[in-house]
Structures are given as C-alpha cells and as structure tokens.
RODO-2510 file (C-alpha; in nm, 4 decimals, decimal comma):
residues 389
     n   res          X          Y          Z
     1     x     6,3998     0,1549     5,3342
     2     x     6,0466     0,0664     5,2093
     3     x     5,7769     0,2712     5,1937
     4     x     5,5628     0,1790     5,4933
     5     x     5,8852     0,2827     5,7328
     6     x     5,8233     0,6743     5,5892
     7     x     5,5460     0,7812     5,7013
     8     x     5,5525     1,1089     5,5171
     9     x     5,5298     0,8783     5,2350
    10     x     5,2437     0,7173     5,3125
    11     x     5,0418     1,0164     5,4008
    12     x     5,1202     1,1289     5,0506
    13     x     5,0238     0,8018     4,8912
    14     x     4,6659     0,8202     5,0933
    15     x     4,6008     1,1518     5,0099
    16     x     4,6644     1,0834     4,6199
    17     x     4,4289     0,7858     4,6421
    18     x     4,1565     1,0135     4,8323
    19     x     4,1878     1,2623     4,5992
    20     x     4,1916     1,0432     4,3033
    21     x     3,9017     0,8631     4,4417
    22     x     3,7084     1,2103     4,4725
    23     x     3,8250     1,2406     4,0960
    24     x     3,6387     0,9444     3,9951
    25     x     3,3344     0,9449     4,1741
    26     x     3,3064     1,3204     4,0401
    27     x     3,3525     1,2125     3,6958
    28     x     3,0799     0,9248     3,7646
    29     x     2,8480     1,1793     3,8678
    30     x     2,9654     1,4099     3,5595
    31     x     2,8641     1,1223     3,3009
    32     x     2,5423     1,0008     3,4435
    33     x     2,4269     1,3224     3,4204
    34     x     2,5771     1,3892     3,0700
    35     x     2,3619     1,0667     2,9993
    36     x     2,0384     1,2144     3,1583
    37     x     2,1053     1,5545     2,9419
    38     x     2,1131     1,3285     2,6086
    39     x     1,8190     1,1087     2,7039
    40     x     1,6037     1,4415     2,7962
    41     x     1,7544     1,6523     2,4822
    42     x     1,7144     1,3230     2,2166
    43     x     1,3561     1,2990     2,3151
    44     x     1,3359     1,6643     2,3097
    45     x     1,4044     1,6423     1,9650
    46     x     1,2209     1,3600     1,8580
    47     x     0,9180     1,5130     1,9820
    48     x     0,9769     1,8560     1,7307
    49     x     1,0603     1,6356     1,4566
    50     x     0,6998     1,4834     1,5441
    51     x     0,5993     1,1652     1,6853
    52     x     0,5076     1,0263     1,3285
    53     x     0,8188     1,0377     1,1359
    54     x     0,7904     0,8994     0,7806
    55     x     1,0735     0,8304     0,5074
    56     x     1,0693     0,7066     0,1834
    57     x     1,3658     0,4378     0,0554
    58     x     1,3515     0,4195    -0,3353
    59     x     1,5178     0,0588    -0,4267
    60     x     1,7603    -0,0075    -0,7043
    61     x     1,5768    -0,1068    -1,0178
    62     x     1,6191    -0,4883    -1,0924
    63     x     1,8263    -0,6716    -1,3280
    64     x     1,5859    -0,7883    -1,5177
    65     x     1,3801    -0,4647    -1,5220
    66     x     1,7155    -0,2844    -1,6671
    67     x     1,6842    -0,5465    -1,9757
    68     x     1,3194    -0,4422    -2,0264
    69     x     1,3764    -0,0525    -2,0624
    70     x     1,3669     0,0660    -2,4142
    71     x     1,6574     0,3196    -2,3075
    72     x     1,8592     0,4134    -1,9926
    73     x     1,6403     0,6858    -1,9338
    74     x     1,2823     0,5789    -1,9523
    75     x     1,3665     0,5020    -1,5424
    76     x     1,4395     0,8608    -1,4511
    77     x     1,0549     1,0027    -1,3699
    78     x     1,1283     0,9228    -1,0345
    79     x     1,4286     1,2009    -0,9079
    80     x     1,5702     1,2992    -0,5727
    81     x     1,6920     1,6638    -0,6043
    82     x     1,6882     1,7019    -0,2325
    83     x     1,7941     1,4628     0,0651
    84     x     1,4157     1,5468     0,2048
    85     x     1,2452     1,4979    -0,1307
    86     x     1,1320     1,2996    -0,4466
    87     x     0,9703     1,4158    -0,7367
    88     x     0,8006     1,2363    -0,9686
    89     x     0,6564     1,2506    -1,3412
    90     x     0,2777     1,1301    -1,3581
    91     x     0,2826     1,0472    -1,7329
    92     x    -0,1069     1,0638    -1,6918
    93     x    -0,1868     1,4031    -1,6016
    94     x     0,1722     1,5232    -1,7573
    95     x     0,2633     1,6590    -1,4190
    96     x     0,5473     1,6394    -1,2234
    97     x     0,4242     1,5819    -0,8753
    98     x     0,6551     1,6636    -0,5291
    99     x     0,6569     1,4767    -0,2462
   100     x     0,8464     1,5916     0,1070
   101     x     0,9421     1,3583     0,3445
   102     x     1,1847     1,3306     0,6803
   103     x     1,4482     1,1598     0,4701
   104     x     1,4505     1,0272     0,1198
   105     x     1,6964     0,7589     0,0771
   106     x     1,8340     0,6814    -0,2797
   107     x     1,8600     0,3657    -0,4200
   108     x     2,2496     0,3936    -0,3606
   109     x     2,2384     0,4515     0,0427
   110     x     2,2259     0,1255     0,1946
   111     x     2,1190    -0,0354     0,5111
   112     x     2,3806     0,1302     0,7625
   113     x     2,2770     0,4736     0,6207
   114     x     1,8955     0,3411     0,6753
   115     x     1,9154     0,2418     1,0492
   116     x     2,1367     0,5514     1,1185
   117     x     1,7855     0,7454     1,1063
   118     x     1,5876     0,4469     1,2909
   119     x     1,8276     0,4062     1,5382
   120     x     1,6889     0,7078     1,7794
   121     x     1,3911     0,5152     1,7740
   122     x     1,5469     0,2147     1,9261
   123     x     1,7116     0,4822     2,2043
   124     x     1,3457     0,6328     2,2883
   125     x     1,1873     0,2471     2,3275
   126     x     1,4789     0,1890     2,6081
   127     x     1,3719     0,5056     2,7071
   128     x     1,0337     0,4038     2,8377
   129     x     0,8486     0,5139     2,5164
   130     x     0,6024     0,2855     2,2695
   131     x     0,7745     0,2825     1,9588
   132     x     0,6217     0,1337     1,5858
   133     x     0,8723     0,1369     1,2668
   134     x     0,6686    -0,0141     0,9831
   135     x     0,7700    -0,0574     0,6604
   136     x     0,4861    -0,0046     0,3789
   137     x     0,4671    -0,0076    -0,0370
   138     x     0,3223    -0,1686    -0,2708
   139     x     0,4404    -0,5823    -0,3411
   140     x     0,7990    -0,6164    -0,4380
   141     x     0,9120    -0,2457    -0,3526
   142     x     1,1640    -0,3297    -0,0986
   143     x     1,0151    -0,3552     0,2073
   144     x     1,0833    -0,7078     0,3525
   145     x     1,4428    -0,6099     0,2284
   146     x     1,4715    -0,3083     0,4610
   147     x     1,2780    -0,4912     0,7732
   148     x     1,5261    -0,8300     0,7006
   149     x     1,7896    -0,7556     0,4500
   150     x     2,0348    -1,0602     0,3728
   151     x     2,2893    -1,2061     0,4961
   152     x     2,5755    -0,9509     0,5754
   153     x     2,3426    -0,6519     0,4752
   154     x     2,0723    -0,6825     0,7447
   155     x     1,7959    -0,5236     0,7652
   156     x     1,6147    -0,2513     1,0077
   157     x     1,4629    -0,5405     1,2425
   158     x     1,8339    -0,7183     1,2972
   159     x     1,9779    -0,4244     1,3765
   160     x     1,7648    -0,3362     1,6026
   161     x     1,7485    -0,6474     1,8433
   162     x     2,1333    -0,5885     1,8393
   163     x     2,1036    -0,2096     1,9145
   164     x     1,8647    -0,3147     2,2148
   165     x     2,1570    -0,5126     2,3522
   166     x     2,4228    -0,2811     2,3048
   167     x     2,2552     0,0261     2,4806
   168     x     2,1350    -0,2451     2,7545
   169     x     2,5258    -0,3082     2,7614
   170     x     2,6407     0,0756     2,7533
   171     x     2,3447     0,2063     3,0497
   172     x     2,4356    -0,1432     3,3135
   173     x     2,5875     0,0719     3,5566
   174     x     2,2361     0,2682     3,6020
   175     x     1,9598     0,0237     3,4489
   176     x     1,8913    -0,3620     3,4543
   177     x     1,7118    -0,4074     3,1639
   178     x     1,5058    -0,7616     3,1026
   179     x     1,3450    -0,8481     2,7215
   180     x     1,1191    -1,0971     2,5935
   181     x     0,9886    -1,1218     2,2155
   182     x     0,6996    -1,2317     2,0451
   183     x     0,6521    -1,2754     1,6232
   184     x     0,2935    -1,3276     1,4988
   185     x     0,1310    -1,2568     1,1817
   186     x    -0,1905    -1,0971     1,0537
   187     x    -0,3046    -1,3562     0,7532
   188     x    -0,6488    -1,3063     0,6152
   189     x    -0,7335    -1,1180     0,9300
   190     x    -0,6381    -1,3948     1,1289
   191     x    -0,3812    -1,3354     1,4073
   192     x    -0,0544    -1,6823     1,4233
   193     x     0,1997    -1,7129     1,6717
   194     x     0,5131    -1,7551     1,4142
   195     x     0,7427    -1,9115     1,6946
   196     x     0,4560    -2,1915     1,7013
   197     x     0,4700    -2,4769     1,4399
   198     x     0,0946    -2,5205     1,4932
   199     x    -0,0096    -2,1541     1,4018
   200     x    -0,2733    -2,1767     1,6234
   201     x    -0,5418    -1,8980     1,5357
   202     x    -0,5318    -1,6204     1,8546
   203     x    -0,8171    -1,3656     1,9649
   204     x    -0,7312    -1,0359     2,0712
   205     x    -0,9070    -0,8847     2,3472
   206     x    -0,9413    -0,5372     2,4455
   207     x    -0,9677    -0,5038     2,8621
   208     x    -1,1226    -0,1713     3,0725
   209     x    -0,8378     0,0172     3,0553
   210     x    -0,7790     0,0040     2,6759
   211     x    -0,5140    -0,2516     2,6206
   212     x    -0,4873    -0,5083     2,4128
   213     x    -0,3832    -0,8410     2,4501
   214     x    -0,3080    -1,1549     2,2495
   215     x    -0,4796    -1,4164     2,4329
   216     x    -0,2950    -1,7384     2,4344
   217     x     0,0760    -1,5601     2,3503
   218     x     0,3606    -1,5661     2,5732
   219     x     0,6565    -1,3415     2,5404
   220     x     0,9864    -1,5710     2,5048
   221     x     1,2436    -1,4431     2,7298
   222     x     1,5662    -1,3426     2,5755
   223     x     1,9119    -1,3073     2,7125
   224     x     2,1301    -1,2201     2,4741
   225     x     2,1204    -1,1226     2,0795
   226     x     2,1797    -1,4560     2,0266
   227     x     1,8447    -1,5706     2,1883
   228     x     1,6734    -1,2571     1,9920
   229     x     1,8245    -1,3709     1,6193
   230     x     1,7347    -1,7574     1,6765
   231     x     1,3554    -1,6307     1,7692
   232     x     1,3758    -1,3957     1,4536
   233     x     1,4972    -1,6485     1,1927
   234     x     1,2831    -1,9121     1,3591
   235     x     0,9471    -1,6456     1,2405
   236     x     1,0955    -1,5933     0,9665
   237     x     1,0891    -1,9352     0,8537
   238     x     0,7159    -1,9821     0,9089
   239     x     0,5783    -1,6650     0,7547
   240     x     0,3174    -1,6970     0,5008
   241     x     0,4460    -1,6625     0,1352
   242     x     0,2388    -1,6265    -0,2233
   243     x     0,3227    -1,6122    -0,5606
   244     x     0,1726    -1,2959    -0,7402
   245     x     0,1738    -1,1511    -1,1154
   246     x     0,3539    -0,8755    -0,9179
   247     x     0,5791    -1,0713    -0,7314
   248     x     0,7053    -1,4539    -0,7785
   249     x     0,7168    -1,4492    -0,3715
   250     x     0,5421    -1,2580    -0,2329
   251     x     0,4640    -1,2232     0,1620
   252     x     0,0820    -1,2167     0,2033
   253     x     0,0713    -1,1554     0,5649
   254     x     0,1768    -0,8747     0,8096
   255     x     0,4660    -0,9992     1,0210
   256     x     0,5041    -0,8101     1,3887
   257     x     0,8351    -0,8497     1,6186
   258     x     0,7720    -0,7358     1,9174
   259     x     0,9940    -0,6399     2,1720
   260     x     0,8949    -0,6190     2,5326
   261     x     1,1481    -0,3908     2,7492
   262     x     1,1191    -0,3493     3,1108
   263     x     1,3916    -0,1282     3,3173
   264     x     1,4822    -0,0645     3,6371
   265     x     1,6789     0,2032     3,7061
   266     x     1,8097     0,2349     4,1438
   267     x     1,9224     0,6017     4,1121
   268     x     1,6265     0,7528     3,9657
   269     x     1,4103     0,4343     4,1429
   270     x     1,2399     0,4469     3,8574
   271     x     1,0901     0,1687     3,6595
   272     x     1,0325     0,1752     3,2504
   273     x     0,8221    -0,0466     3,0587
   274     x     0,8126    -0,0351     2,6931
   275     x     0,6978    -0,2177     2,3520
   276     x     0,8828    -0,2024     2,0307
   277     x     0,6990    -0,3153     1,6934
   278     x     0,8755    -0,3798     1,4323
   279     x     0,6531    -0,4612     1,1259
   280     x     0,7381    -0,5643     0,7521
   281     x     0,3622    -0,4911     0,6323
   282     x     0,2074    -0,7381     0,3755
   283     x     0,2519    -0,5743     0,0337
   284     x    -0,0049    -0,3290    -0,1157
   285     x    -0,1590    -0,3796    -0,4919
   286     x    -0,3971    -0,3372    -0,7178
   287     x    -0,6312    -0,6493    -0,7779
   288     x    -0,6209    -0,5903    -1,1514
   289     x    -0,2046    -0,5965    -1,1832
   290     x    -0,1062    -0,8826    -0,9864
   291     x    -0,4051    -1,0725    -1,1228
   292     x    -0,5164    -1,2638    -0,7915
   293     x    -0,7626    -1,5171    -0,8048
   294     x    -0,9421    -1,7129    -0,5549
   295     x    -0,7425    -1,7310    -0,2237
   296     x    -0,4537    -1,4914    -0,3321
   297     x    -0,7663    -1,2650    -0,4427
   298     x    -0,9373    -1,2892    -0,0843
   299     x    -0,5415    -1,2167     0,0807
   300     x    -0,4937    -0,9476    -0,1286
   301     x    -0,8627    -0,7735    -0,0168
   302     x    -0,8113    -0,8198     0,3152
   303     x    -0,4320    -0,6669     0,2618
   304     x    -0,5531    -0,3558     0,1078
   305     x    -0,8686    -0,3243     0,3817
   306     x    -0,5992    -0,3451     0,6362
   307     x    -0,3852    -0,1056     0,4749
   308     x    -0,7086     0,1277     0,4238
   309     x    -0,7546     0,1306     0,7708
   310     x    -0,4035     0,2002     0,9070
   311     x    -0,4270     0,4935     0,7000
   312     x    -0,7754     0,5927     0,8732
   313     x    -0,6081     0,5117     1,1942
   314     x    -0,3497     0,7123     1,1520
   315     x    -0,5830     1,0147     1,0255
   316     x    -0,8412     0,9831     1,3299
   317     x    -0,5294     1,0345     1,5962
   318     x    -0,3901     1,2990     1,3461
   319     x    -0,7708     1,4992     1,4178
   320     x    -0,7671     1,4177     1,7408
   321     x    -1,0472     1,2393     1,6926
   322     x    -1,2900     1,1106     1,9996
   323     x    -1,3274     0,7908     1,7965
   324     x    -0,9865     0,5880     1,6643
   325     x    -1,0800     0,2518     1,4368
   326     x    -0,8286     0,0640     1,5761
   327     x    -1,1069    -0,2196     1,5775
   328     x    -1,1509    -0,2180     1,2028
   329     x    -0,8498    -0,4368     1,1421
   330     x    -0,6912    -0,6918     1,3579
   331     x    -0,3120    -0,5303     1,2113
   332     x    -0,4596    -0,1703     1,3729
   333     x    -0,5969    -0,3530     1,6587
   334     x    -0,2776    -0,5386     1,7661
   335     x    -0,0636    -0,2421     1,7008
   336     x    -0,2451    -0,0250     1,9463
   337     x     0,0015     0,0672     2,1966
   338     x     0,2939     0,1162     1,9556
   339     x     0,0922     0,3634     1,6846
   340     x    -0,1033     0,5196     1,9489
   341     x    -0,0910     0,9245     2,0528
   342     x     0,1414     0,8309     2,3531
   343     x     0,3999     0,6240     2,1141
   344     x     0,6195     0,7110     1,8552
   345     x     0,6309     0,5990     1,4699
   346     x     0,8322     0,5759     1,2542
   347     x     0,7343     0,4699     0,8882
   348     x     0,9246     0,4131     0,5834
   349     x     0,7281     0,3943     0,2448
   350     x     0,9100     0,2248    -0,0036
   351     x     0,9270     0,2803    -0,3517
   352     x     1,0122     0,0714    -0,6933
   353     x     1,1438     0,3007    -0,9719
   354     x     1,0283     0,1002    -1,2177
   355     x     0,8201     0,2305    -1,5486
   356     x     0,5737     0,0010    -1,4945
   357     x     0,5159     0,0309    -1,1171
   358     x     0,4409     0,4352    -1,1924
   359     x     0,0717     0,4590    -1,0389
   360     x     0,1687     0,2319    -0,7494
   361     x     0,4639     0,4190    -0,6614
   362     x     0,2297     0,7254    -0,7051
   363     x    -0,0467     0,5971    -0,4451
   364     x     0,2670     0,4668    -0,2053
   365     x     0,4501     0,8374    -0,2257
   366     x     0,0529     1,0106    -0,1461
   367     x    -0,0005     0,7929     0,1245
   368     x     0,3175     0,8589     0,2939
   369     x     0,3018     1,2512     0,2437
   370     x    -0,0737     1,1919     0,4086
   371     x     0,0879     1,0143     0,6877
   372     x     0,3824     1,2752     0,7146
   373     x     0,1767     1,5626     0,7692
   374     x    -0,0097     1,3732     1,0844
   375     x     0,0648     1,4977     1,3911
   376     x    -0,0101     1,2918     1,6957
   377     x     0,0787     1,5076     1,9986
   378     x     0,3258     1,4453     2,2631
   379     x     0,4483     1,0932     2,3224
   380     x     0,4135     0,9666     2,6674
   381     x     0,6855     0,7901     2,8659
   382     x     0,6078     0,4695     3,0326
   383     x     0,7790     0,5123     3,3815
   384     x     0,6593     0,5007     3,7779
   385     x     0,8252     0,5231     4,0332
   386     x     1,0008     0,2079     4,2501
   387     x     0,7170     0,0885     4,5102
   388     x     0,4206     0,2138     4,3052
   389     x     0,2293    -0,0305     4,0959
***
C-alpha cells in the first residue's frame, strides 16, 4: 500500500511540512534580524572607537639596511611594549618619546593581521557610510606595500574590492548591491584619470550643495572581483613613479580607488549610497634628504603642501571649525565626502625603523598621534527611503 492510499499518513506528512515550513521562515526572520543587531551594534562601536581611527604599521628593516648597522642593536630605538603603542628614542633631545595609537602593528604581523582591523571599515561603507583608509609616511616606509602588497601577500586595497564582493554575496537575500570604480591621481596638483592612457588633466568642481565632482570622470561599472582587480592593476600600471635619494622608486603622486556602492534593500525599502576611498598617499620627505632637484623638487613641494593641508583638514573638522580647507589642496578637495564629519577614517601611518630615517619616523609618529586625538563627531549614514529622491 503506498502512501497516498493512507490518509492518516498524509495528514501527518502535511502537517510535518507546515510545521517545518513555520520552522524555516521563523529562523529567516531570526537571522535577518541577528544581521540588523550586528549592523546597528558594529557601527555602534565604530562610532566609540571614533570616526578617525589611526594605526601605525612599523615595516621590517631592509636587507641592505641590516648590512649597514654597525651592530644588531643600533635598530632598537624604535620598541613596541604594548599592542596600542610605540616608543621611540629621539637621540637629539636624549628622550624617549611615546606615542598611542588604535593598533600598532609590528614589523612581524603581516597583511591578514592588517586588514583584520580595516575590514569593519569595508562593513560600515556597505553599510551606507563614507569611508577613507589612507595610508601616510614618509617615502619608502611601507605604505604602497600595505595599500598593494605583492603577489600572494596583497595589500589593504585588494582585499578590500574582494571583501566588497563577499559581503555583497553573504547580504543577497536582503540587498542588491551595484558598484562602479574610478582610480585617478593627484600629480603636481593636477588631478589624471589612471584607467585613461591619455591622462587627461580633470577640474573638480564644487556644486550648491557641497559636493564635489570630477568633471569629465565616469565610474566603470563592475560586476564581479574580477572586473574590480583588472581596473586596479590597469591604475596601477599608469601611476606616476620617481627616483629619489630616499627611494630608487618612488611614487610621486597620490593614487585614489574609489568605490561607488549603491544598495537597495526591499524589506527595510531602503536605499544606501556610499563612497569608499582607498588612498596610497604620495610619500612625505624632507627636501634636504632625498636631494630633489628641479621637477622631483617641485613634486616633492607640492607633496608636502598637500600633506600640510590634510593635516589642517583634519584639525579644522577636529575644532569643529565653521571653515574646513578642503580647497587648499586638490588631494583634500577630492577626498571631501570620504574624510568629512559624516564619514569615517581610517589612517595608518607607517613607519621605517631604520637609524637613519629617525627624525622622519619622528614627524610621521607626531602627525599620527595629532590625527588620533581628532574627533570628528558622529558619522552619518547615507540612506532614504524607497520612493523618496
């Protein structure tokens, strides 16, 4: 006798499915909430920890600067006693000088440990948030390493396009997420679309309501991390290099991927619209080490103005000042949106341990307590409702 000729049986067999049904769709509801708790409690946090994080990443020294030291130990004025710390010997003054961060990474943690502390970032831009993670220090600390890294050890800016896709990938059930990118580069104060052979010079203009745009730049659509990496490398490839005293190449220009996010989400009918910066900043230095002349001299002046002014940028929002300078510098105008009292940064100052590198590493490690001690206010999420403009 099969089933369908007891009915008994089949009453029992519907009422399993209903109830197993009701199982499910209570479980559903169970874990899109659990995943509206994290969201809420993750930004929660990141907005205590302050929406200007800043860490500092000292690198390894170098083979060659190994060979150089008269003994093992002439490397050791820069310490980390704590995971939140670095001291430092200023053979100058005799002092030894502390400097508090977020996180201190050693030059033994390596990139996975890095992006384990940027990835919340990436979580708050697919939030609906303005995010910035820069990377800043003096030429040749380390900083193009922890934006690009190398092949099978990439960097922050690799991991993040990927990150973007995998939480697009994990949230599909409740948001339809679209990207587009855009790489340009700040050279001499002059603003190039890196995805265009021609490097065409673009103007920035500021409308009424405060935004800026890049006139004459189009966001590439992208599908897939595959689409994002091609775009990346393809930047990468026509970024501005020089050859210092301080560094044999050396990138003289500040290179900006941005990522534009835009989500949808039906059960909340809610709408987010984001922009993600990720920036490997041109290296700072002091005109008399790396011994510019001519054009590397003028690159290197308008480098350290730029810097200058991120720093007075950063200051003015920390004050709450009426007046930001975001004006001052095409790299402070462009970044706007992401470094702005409504977005969230994160920087990391990197550091070379180097003897010889003492008073840069110095001026890097001030800077980024400065910057670490800044506190923007409460970032502001970039959402609206389904039906409203």
């Amino acid at each position: 006798m099969c089933i369908r000729d007891r009915p008994e049986s089949m009453y029992m067999l519907k009422e399993a499915l209903r109830s197993e049904k009701a199982r499910y769709l209570e479980l559903h509801k169970r874990y899109h909430a659990e995943l509206v708790r994290r969201r809420k409690l993750h930004n929660v946090l990141q907005d205590l920890k302050g929406n200007i994080r800043v860490m500092c990443r000292v690198r390894p020294l170098l083979y060659n600067e190994v060979k150089k030291l008269s003994n093992r130990s002439a490397g050791d004025w820069l310490q980390i006693p704590e995971e939140c710390m670095v001291t430092a010997m200023n053979e100058e003054s005799n002092k030894l000088l502390s400097y508090e961060f977020d996180r201190v990474f050693s030059p033994k943690e390596g990139q996975d440990t890095v992006f384990e502390e940027v990835q919340p970032m990436i979580v708050s831009a697919m939030d609906g948030y303005n995010v910035a993670i820069l990377a800043y220090g003096q030429t040749g600390s380390g900083k193009t390493y922890t934006m690009e890294g190398a092949k099978g050890n990439e960097g922050v800016t690799f991991r993040a396009l990927k990150e973007v896709f995998a939480l697009a990938e994990e949230r599909a059930e409740t948001y339809r997420y679209e990207f587009s990118v855009t790489i340009v580069e700040i050279y001499n104060e002059k603003v190039r679309n890196l995805l265009d052979k021609r490097g065409d010079r673009l103007e920035l203009m500021e409308g009424a309501n405060g935004k800026v745009k890049v006139v004459g730049l189009t966001p590439q659509r992208i599908n897939n991390v595959h689409d994002a990496i091609k775009l990346f490398e393809i930047g990468k490839s026509n970024r501005s290099i020089g050859v210092t005293n301080v560094n044999e190449y050396s990138s003289r220009s500040h290179s900006i991927l941005s990522v534009y996010i835009k989500g949808t989400n039906q059960e909340l009918k809610q709408k987010i619209k984001a922009k993600l910066d990720l920036v490997d900043l041109a290296g700072s230095e002091r005109l008399s080490k790396s011994e510019a002349e001519g054009e590397r001299m003028k690159e290197a002046t308008n480098i350290n103005l730029s810097l200058t002014t991120l720093g007075k940028v950063l200051n003015a929002l920390g004050a709450k000042s009426p007046h930001v300078p975001y004006r001052d510098s095409k790299l402070t105008h462009i970044l706007k949106a992401s470094v702005g009292g409504d977005a969230k940064t994160l920087m990391v100052v990197q550091v070379s341990p180097n003897p010889g590198d003492v008073q840069e590493s110095l001026t890097t490690l001030s800077f980024g307590t400065r910057v670490c001690n800044i506190e923007k206010g409460k970032a502001k999420k970039n959402a609206t409702k389904i039906g409203k403009k």
